[in-house]
C-alpha positions in Angstrom: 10.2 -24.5 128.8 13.3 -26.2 128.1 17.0 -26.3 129.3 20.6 -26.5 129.6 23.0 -27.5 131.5 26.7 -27.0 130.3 30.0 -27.9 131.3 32.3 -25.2 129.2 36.3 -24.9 130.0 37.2 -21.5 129.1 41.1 -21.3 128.1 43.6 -18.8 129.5 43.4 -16.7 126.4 43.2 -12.8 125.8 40.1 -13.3 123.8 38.1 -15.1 126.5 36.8 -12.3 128.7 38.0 -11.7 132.1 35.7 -12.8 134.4 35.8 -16.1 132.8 39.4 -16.7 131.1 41.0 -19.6 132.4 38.2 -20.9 134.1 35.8 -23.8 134.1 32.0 -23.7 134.7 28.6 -25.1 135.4 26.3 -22.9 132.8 22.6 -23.3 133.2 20.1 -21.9 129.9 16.2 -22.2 129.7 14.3 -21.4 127.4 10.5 -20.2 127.5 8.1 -19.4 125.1 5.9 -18.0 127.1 4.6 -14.8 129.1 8.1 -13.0 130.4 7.0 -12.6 133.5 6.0 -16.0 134.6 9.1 -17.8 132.9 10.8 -15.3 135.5 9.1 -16.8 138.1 10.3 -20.3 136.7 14.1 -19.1 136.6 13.7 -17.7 140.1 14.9 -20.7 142.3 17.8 -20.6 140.0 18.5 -17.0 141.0 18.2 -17.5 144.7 21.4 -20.1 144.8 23.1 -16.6 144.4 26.1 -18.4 142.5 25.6 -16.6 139.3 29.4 -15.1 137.6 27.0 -14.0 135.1 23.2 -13.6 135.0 22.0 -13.3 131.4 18.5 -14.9 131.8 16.8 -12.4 129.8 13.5 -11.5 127.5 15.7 -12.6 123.9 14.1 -12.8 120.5 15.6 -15.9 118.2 17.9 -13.8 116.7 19.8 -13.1 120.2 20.2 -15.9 121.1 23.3 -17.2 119.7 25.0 -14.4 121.5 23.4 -15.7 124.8 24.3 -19.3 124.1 27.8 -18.2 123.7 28.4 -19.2 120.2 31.4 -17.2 118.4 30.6 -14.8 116.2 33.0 -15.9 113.4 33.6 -19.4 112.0 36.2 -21.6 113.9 37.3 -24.9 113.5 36.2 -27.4 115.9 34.8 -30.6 116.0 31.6 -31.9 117.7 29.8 -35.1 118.9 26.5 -36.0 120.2 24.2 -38.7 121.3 20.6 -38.8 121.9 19.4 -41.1 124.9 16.2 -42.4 126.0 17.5 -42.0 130.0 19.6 -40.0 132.0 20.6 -41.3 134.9 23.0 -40.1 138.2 25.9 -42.4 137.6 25.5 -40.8 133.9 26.0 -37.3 135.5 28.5 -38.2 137.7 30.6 -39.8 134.8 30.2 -37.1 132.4 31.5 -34.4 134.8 34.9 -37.0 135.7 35.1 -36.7 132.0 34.8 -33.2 131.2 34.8 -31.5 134.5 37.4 -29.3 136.0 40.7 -31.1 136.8 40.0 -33.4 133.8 42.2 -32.8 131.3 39.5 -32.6 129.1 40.0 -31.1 125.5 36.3 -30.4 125.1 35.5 -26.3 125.3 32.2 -27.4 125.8 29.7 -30.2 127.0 26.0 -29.7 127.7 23.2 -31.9 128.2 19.6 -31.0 126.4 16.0 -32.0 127.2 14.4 -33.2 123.7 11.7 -34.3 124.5 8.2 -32.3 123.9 7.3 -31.2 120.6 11.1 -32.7 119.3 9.5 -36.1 120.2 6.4 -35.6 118.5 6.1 -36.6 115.0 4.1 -33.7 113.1 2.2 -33.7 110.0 3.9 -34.2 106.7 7.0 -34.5 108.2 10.7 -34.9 106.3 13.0 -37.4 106.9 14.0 -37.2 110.4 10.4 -36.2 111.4 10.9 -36.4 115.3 13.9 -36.4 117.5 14.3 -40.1 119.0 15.2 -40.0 123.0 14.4 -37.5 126.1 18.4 -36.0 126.2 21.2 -35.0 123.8 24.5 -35.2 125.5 26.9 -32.7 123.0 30.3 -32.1 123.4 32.2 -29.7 121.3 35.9 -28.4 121.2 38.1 -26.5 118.9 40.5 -27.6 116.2 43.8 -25.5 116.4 45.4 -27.6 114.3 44.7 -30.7 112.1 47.5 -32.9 114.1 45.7 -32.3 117.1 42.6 -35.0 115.9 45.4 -37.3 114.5 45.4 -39.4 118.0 41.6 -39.6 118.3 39.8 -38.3 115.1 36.9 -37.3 117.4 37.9 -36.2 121.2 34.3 -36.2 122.1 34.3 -40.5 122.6 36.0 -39.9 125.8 32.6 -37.8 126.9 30.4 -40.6 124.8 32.1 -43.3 126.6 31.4 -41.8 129.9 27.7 -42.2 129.3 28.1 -45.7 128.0 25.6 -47.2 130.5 23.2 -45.1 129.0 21.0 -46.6 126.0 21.9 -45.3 123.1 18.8 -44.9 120.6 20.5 -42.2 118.2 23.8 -41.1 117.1 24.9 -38.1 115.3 28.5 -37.3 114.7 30.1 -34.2 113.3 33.5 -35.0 113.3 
């Protein structure tokens, strides 16, 4: 099993659906490969905060689960920028959500933090290149692009969400700017 925890800032447009237009939110994803029934029993404290907008935590082969992660449908412009780190701790958290969290001006649609440890960490046999993922977390932030002055300023918005987890080691970088 595996999560994620996202920050996403949904903008006040018709497009975004209703119960979430305009709004910002804590999203929580896990993934199991496993029996259904006992990676319900793993999601179930989850369930019983009883905070849930939306409750999608549902049986999903691979090729659902873009629609469950929230990814559009279509091609859009945005940029993106991630770090992998080897630790993850509270002041980390704390900074990330001044940086990205509601009230924070933040230009980023989207931050999440990822467990990548496990197999990602393990090197397997005649591996390629980048044959295992360095680090226990990947701290991604996206936004979208509406128009190419908007990067002008900062060519990659996503440093300000970097910079917040500058006391963080940083093993890995991977930018997509």
């Amino acid at each position: 099993m595996t999560s994620v925890g996202r920050l996403m800032n949904f903008p006040p447009i018709p497009e975004i659906p209703e119960p979430v237009r305009g709004k910002s939110l804590a999203v929580v994803e896990a993934i199991y490969c496993g029996d259904p029934a006992d990676g319900e029993g793993l999601v179930e404290p989850l369930r019983q905060l009883g905070t849930a907008v939306i409750d999608t935590m549902v049986a999903q082969p691979p090729a659902g689960i873009a629609d469950l992660h929230m990814d559009p449908p279509e091609p859009v412009p945005y940029w993106a920028d991630s770090i992998v780190t080897e630790e993850l701790p509270a002041a980390a958290i704390d900074s990330l959500l001044e940086a990205v969290g509601p009230g924070s001006g933040s230009q980023l649609l989207w931050a999440d933090l990822r467990h990548t440890g496990g197999a990602l960490s393990r090197t397997p046999e005649d591996a390629g290149a980048l044959a295992r993922l360095p680090g226990s977390f990947l701290a991604f932030g996206a936004g979208f692009v509406t128009a190419p002055e908007a990067l002008a300023p900062n060519p990659c918005p996503a440093r300000r969400f970097q910079g917040r987890l500058g006391a963080v080691r940083r093993r890995y970088v991977l930018q997509l700017c």
